[in-house]
DSSP file (Angstrom, degrees, kcal/mol; ACC not computed):
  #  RESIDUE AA STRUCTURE BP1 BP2  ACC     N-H-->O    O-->H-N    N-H-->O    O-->H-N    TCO  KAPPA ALPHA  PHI   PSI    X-CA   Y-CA   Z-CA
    1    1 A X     >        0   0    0      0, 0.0     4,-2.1     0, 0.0     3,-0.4   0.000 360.0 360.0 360.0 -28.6  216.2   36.6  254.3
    2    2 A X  H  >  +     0   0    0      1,-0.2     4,-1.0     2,-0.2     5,-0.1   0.906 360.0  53.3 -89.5 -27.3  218.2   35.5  251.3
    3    3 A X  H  > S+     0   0    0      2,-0.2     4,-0.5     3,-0.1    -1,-0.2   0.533 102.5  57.2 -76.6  -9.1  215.3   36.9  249.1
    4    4 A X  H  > S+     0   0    0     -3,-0.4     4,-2.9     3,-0.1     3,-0.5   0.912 110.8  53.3 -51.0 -63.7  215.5   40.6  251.0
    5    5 A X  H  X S+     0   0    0     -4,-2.1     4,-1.9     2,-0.3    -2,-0.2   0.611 106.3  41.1 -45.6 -42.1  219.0   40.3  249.8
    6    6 A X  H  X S+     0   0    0     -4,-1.0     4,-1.9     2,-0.2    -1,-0.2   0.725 113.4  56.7 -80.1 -36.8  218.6   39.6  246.2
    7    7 A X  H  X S+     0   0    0     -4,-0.5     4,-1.8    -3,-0.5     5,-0.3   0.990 113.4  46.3 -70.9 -82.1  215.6   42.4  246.1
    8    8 A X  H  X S+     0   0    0     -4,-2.9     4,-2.7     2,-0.2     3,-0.3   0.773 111.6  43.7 -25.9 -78.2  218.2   44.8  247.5
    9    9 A X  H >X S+     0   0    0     -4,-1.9     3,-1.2     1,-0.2     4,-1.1   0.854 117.7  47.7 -75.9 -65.1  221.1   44.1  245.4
   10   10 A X  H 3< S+     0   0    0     -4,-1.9     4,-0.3     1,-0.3    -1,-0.2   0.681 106.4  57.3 -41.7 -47.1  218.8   44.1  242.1
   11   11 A X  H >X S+     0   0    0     -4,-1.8     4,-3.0    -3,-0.3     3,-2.2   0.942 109.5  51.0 -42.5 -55.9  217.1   47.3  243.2
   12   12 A X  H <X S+     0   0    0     -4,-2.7     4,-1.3    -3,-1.2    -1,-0.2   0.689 100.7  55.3 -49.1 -23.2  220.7   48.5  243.2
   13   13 A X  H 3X S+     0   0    0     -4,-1.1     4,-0.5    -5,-0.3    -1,-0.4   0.556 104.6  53.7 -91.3   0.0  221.3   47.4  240.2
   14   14 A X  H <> S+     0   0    0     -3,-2.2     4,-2.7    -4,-0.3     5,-0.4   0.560 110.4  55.9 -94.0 -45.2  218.0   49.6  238.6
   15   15 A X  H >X S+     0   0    0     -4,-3.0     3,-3.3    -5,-0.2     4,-2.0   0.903 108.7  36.2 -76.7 -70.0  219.5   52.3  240.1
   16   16 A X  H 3X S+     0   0    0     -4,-1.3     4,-1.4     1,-0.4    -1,-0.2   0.559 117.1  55.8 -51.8 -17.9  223.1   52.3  238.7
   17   17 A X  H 3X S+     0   0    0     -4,-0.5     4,-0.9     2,-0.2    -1,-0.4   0.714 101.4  47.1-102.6  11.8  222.0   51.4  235.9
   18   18 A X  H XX S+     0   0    0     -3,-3.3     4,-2.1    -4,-2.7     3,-0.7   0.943 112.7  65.8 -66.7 -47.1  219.7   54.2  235.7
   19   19 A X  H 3X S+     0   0    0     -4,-2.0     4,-2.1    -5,-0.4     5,-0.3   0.948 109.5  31.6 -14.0 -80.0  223.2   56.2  236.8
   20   20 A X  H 3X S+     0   0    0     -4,-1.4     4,-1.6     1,-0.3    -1,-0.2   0.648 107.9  61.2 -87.1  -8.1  224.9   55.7  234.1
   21   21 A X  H XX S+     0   0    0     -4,-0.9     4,-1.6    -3,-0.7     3,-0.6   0.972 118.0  42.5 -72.3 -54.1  222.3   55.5  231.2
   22   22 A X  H >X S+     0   0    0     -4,-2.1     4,-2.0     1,-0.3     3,-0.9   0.969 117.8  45.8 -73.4 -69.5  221.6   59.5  232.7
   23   23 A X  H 3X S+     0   0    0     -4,-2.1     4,-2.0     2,-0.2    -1,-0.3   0.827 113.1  49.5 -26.7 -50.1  225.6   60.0  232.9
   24   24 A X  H << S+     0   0    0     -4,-1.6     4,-0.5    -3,-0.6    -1,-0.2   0.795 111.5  48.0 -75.1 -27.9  226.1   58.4  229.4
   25   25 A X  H <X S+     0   0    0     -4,-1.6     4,-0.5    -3,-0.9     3,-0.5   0.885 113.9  52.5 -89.7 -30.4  223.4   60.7  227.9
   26   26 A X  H  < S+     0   0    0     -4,-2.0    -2,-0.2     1,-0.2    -3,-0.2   0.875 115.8  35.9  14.1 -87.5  225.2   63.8  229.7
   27   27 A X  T  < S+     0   0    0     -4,-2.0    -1,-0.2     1,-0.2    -2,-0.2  -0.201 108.1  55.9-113.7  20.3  228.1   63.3  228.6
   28   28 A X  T  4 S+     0   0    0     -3,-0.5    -1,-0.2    -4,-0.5    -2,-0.1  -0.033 119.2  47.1-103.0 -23.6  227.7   62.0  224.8
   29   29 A X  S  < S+     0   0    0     -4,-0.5     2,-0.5    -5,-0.2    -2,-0.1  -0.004  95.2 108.3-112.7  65.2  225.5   65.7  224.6
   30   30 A X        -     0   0    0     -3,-0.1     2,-0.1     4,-0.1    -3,-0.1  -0.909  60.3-146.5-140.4 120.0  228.2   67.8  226.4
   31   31 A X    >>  -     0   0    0     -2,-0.5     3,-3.2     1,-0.1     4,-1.6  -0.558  42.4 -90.3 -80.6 161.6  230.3   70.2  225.0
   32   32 A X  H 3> S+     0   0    0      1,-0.2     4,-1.3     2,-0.2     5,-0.2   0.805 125.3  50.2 -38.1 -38.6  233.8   70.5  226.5
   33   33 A X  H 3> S+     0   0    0      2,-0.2     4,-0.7     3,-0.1    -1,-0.2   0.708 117.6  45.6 -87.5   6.1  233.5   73.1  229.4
   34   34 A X  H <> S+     0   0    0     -3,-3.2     4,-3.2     2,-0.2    -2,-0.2   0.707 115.3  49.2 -84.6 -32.5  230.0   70.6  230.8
   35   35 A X  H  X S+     0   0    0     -4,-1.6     4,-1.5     1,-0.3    -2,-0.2   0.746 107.4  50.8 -75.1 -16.4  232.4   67.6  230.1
   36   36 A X  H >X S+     0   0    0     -4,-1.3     3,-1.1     2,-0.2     4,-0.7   0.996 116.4  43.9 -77.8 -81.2  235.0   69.7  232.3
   37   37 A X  H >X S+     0   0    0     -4,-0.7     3,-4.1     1,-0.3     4,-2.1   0.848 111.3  53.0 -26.9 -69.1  232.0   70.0  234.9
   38   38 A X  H 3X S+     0   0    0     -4,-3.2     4,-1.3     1,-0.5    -1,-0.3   0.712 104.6  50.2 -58.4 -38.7  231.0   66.5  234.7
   39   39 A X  H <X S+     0   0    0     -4,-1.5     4,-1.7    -3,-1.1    -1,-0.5   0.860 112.3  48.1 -63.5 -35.0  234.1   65.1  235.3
   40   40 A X  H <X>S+     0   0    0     -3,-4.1     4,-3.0    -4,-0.7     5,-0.6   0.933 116.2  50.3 -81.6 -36.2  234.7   67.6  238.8
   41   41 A X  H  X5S+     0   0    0     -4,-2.1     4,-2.3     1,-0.3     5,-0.4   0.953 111.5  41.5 -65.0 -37.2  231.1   66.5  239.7
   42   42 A X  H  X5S+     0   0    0     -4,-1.3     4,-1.0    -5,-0.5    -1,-0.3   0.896 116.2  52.9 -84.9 -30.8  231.9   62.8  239.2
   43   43 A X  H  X5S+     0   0    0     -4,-1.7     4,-1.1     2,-0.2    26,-0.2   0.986 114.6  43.0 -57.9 -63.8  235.6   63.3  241.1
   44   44 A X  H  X5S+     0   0    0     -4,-3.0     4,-1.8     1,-0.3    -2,-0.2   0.893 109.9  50.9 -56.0 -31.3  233.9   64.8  244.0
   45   45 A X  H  X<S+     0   0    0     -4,-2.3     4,-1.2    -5,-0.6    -1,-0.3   0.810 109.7  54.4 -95.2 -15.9  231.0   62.4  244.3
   46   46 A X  H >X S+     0   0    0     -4,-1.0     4,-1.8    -5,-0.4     3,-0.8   0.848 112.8  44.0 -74.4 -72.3  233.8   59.4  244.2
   47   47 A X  H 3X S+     0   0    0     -4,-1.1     4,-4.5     2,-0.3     5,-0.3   0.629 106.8  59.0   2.1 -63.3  235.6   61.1  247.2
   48   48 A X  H 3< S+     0   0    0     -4,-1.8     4,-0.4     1,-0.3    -1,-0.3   0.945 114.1  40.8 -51.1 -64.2  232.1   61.7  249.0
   49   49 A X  H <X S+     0   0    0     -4,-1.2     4,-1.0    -3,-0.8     3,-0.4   0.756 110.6  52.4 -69.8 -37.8  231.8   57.9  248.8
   50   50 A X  H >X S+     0   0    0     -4,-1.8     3,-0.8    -5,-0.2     4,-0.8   0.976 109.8  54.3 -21.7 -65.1  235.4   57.1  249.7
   51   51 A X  H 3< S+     0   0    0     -4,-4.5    -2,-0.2     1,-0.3    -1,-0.2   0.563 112.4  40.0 -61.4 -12.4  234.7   59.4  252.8
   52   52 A X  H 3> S+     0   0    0     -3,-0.4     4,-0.8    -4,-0.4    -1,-0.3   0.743 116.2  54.5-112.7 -31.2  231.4   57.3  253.9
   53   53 A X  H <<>S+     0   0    0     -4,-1.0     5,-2.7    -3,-0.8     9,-0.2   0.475 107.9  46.5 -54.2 -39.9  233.4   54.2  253.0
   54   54 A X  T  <5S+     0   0    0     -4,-0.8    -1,-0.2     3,-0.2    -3,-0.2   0.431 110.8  55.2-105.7 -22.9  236.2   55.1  255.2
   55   55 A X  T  45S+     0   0    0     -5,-0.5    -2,-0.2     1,-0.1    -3,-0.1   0.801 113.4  36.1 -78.7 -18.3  233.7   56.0  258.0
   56   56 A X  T  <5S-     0   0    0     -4,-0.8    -3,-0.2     2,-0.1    -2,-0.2   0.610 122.2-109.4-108.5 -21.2  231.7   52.5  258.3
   57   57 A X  T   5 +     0   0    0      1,-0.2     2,-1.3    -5,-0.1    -3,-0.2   0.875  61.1 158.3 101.9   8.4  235.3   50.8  257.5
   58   58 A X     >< +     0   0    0     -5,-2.7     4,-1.2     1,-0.2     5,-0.3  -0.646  13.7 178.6 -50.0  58.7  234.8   49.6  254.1
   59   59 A X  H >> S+     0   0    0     -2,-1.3     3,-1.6     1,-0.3     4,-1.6   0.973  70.1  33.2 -76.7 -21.8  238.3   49.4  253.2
   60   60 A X  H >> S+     0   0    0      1,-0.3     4,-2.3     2,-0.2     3,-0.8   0.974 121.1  47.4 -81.4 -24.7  238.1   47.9  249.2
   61   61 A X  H 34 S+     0   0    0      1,-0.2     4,-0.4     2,-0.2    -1,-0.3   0.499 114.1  50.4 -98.3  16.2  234.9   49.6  248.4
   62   62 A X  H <X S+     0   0    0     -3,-1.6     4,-1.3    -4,-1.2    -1,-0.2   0.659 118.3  39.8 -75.4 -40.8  237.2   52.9  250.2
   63   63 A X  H <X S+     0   0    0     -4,-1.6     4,-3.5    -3,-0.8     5,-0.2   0.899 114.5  57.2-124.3 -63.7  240.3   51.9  247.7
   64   64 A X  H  X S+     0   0    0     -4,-2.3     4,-1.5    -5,-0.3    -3,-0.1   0.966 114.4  33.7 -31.6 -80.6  237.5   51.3  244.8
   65   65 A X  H  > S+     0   0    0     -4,-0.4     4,-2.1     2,-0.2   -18,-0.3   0.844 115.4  62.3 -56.2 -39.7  235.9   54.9  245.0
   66   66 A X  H  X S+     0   0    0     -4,-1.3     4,-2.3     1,-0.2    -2,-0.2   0.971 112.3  40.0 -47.2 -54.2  239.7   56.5  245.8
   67   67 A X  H  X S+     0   0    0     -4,-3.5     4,-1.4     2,-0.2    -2,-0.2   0.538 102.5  59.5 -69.5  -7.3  240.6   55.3  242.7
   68   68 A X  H  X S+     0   0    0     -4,-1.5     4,-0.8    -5,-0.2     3,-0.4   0.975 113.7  45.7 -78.0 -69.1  237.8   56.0  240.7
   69   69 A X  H  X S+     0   0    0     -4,-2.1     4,-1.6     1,-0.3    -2,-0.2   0.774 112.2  50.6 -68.4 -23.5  238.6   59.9  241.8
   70   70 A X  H >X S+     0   0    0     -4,-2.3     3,-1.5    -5,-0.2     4,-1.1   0.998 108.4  51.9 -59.3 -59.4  242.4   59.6  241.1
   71   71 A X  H 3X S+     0   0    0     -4,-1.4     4,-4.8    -3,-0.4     5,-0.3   0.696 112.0  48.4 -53.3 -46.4  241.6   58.2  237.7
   72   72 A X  H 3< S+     0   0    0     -4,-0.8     5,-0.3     2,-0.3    -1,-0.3   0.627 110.1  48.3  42.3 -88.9  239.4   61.3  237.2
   73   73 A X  H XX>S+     0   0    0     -4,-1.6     5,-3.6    -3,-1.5     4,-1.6   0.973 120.0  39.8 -49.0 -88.8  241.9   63.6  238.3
   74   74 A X  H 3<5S+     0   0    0     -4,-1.1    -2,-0.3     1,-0.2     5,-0.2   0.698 124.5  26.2 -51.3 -58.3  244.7   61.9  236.0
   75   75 A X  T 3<5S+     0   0    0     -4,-4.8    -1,-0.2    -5,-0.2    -3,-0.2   0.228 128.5  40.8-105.5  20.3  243.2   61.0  232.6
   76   76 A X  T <>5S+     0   0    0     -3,-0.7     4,-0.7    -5,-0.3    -3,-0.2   0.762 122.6  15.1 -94.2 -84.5  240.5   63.6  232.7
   77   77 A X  H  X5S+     0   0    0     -4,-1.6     4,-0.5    -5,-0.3    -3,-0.2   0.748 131.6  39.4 -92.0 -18.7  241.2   66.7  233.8
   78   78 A X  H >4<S+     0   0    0     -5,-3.6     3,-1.2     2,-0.2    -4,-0.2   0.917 111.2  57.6 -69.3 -28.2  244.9   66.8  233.8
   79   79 A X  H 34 S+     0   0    0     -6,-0.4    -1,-0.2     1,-0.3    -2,-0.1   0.989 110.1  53.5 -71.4 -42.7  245.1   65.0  230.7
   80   80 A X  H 3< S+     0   0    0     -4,-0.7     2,-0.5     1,-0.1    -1,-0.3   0.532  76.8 102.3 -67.9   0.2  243.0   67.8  229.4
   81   81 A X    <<  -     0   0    0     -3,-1.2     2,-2.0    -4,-0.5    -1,-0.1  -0.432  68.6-126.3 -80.0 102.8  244.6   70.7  230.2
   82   82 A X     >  +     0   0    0     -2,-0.5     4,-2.5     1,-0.2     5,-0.3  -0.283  26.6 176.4 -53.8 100.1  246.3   72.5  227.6
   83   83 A X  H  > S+     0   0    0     -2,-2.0     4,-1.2     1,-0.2     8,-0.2   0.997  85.6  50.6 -73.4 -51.4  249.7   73.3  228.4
   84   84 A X  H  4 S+     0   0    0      2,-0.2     3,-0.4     1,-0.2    -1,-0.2   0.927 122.2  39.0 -67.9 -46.8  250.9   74.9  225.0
   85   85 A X  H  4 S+     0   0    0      1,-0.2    -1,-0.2     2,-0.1    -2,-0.2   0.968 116.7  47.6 -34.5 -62.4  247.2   77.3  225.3
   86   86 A X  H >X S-     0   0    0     -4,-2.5     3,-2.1     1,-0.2     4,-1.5   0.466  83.1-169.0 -90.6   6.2  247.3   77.9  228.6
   87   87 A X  H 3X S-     0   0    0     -4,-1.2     4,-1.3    -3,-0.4    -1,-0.2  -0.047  74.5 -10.2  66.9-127.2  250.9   79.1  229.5
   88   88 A X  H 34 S+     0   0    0      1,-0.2    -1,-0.3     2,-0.2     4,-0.2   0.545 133.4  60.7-104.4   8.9  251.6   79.3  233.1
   89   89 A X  H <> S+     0   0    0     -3,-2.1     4,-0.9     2,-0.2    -1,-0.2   0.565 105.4  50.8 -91.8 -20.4  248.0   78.9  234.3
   90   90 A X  H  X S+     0   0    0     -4,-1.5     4,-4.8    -7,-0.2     5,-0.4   0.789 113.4  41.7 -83.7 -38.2  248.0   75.8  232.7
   91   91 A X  H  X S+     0   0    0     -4,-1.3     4,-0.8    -5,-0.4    -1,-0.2   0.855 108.5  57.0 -84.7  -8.8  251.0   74.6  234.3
   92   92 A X  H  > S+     0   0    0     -4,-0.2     4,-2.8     2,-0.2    -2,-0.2   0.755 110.6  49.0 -68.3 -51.4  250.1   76.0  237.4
   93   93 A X  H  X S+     0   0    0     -4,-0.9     4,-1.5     2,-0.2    -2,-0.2   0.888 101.6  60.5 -31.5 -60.3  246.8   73.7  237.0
   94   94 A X  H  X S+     0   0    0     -4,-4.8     4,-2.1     2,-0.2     5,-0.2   0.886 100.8  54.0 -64.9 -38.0  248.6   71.0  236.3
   95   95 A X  H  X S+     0   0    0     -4,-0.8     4,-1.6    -5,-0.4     5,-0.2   0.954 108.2  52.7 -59.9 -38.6  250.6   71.2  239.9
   96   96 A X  H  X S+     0   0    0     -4,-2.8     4,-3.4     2,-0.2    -1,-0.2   0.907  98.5  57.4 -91.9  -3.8  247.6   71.2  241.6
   97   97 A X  H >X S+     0   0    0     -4,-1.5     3,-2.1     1,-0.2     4,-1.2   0.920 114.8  44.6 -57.6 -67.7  246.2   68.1  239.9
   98   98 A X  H 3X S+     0   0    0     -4,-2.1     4,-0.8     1,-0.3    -1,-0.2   0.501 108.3  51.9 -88.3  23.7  249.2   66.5  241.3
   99   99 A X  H 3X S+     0   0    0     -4,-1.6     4,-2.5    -5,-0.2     3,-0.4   0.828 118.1  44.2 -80.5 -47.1  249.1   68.1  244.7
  100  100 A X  H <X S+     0   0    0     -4,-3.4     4,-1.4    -3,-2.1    -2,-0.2   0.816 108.9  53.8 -73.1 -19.0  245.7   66.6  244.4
  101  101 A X  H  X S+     0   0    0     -4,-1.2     4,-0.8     2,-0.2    -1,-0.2   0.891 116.3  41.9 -44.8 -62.4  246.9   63.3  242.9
  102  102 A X  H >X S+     0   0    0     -4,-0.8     4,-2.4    -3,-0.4     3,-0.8   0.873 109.1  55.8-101.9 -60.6  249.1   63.0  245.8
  103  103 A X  H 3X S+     0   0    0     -4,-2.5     4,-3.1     1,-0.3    -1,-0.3   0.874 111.7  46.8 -34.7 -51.8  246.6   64.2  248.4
  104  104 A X  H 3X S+     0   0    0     -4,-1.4     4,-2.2    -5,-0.3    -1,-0.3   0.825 110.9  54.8 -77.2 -44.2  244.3   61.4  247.1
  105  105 A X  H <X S+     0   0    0     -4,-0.8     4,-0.7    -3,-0.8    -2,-0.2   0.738 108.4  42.6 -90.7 -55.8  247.1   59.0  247.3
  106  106 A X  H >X S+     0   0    0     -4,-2.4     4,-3.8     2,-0.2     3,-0.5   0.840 106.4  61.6 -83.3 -43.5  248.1   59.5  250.9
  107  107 A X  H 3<>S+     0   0    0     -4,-3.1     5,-2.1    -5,-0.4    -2,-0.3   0.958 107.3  47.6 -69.0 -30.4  244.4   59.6  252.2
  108  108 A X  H 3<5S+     0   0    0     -4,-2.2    -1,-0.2     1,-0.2    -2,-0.2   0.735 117.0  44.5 -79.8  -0.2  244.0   55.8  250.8
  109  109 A X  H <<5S+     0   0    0     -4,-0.7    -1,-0.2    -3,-0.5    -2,-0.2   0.768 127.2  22.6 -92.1 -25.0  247.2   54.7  252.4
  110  110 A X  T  <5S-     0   0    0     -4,-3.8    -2,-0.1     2,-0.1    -1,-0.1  -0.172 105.0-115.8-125.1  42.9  247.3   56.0  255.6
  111  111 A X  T   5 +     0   0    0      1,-0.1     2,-0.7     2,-0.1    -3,-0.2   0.900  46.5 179.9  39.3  49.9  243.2   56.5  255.9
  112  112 A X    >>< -     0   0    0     -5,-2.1     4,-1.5    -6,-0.3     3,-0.6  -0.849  19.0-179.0 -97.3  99.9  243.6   60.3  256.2
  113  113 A X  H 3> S+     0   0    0     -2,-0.7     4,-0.6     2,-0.2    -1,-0.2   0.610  88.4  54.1 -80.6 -30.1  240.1   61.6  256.5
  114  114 A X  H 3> S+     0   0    0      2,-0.2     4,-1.3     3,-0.2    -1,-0.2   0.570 104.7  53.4-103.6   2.2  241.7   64.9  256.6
  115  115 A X  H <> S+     0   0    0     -3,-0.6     4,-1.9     2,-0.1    -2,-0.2   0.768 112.8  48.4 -73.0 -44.8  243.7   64.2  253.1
  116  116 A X  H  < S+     0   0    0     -4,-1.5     4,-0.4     2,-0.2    -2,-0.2   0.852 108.3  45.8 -75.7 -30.2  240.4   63.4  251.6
  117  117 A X  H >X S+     0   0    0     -4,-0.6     4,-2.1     2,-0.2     3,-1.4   0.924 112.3  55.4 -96.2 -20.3  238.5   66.0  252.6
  118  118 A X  H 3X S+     0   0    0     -4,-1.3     4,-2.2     1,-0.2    -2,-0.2   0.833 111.1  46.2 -22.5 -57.3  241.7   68.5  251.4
  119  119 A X  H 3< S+     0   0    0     -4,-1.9     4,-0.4     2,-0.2    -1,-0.2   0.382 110.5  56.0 -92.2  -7.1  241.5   66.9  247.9
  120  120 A X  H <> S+     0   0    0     -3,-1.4     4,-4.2    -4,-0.4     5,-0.3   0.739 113.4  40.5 -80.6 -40.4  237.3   67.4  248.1
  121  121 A X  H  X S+     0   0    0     -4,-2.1     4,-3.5     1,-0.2     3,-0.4   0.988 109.5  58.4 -56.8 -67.4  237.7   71.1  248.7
  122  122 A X  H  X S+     0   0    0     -4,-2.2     4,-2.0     1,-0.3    -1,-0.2   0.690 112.3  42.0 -33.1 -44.9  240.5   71.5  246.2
  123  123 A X  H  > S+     0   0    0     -4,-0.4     4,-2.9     1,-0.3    -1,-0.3   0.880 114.2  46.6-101.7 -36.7  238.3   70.1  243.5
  124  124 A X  H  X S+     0   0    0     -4,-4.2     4,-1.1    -3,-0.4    -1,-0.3   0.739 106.4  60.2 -81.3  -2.1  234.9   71.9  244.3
  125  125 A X  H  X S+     0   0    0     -4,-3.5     4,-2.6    -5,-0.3     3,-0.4   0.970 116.8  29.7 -77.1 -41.9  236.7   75.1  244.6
  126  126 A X  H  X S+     0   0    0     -4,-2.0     4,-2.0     2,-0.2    -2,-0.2   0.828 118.5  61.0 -75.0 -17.7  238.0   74.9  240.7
  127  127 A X  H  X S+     0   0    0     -4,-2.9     4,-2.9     3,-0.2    -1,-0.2   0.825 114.0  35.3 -30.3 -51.1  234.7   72.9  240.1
  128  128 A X  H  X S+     0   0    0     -4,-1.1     4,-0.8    -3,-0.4    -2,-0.2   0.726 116.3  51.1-101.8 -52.4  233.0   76.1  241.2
  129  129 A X  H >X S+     0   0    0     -4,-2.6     4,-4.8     2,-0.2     3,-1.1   0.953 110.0  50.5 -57.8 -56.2  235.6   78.6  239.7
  130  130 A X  H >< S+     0   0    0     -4,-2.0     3,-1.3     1,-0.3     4,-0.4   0.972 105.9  63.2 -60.6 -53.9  235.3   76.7  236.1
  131  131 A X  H 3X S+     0   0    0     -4,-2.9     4,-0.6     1,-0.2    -1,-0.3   0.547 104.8  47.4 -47.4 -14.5  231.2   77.2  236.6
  132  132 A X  H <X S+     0   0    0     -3,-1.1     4,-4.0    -4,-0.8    -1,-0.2   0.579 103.7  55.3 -54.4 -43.6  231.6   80.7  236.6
  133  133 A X  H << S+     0   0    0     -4,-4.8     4,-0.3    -3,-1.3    -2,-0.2   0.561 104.5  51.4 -83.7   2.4  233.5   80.9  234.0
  134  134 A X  H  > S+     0   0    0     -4,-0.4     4,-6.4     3,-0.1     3,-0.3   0.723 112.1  51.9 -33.5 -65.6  231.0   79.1  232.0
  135  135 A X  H  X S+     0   0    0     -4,-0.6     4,-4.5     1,-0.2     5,-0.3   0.953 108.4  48.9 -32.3 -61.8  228.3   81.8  233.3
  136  136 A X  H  X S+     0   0    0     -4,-4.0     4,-1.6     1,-0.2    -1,-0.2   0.832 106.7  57.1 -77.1 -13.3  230.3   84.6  232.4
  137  137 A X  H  > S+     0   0    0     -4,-0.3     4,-1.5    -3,-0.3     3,-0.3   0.960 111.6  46.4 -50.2 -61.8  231.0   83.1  228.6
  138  138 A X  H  X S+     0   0    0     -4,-6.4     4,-0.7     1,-0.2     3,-0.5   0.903 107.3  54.1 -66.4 -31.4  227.4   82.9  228.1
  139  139 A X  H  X S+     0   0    0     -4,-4.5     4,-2.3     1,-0.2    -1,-0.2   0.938 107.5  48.4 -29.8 -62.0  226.7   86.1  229.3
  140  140 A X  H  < S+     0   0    0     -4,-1.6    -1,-0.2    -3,-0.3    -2,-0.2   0.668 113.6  47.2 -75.2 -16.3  229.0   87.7  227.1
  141  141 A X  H  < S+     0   0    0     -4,-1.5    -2,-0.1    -3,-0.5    -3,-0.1   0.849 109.3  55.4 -64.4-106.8  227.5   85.7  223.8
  142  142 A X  H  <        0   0    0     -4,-0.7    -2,-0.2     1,-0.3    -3,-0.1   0.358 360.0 360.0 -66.8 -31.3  224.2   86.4  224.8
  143  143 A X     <        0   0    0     -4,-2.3    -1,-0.3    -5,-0.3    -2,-0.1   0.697 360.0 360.0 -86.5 360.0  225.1   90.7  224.9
């Protein structure tokens, strides 16, 4: 049994670090509006894993993954936001990182399944918005 165990957790380790060798080459070739992606991509998929975390009852590797997407949130995409650029969209941006800060905050204290999946939406809907606007830049180089 104890050699199942060890073959499991190694396997796991081949995989994460295959994760993050592919993450680190990503994001060392990524101009700012992928690195904008990559971080929503990497927010949501800590949430995702909170949310499975919180379902089997996992609470530190729940609190682990919460915090990975707060961190995210906070010294990622808020930190990046240009307030002086962007005017009142930026500061309007910035509130809902910390509606989402907060969102995120409350589902790992009181186990709010429906705070976590609030703060999932929130992120793939500008996730989703910001891929468009990616789209429609290149479009408009390419013509």
């Amino acid at each position: 049994m104890e050699f199942g165990s060890r073959e499991a957790q190694l396997s796991g380790f081949g995989a994460k670090a295959y994760q993050s060798i592919a993450v680190a080459s990503a994001v060392g070739s990524a101009d700012p509006h992928r690195m904008t992606l990559l971080l929503y991509d990497a927010a949501i998929e800590a949430i995702r894993l909170a949310q499975a975390h919180m379902g089997t009852r996992r609470i530190a590797a729940k609190c682990e993954a919460i915090g990975k997407a707060l961190r995210i949130v906070e010294e990622g995409l808020k930190a990046s936001v240009d307030r002086d650029a962007g005017g009142h969209l930026a500061v309007k941006l910035v509130s809902l990182y910390d509606y989402i800060t907060m969102r995120l905050l409350q589902a790992n204290l009181r186990n709010d399944r429906k705070a976590l999946e609030e703060a999932c939406t929130l992120l793939s809907d500008l996730r989703s918005a910001w891929a468009q606007i990616g789209t429609n830049a290149s479009r408009a180089r390419a013509a």
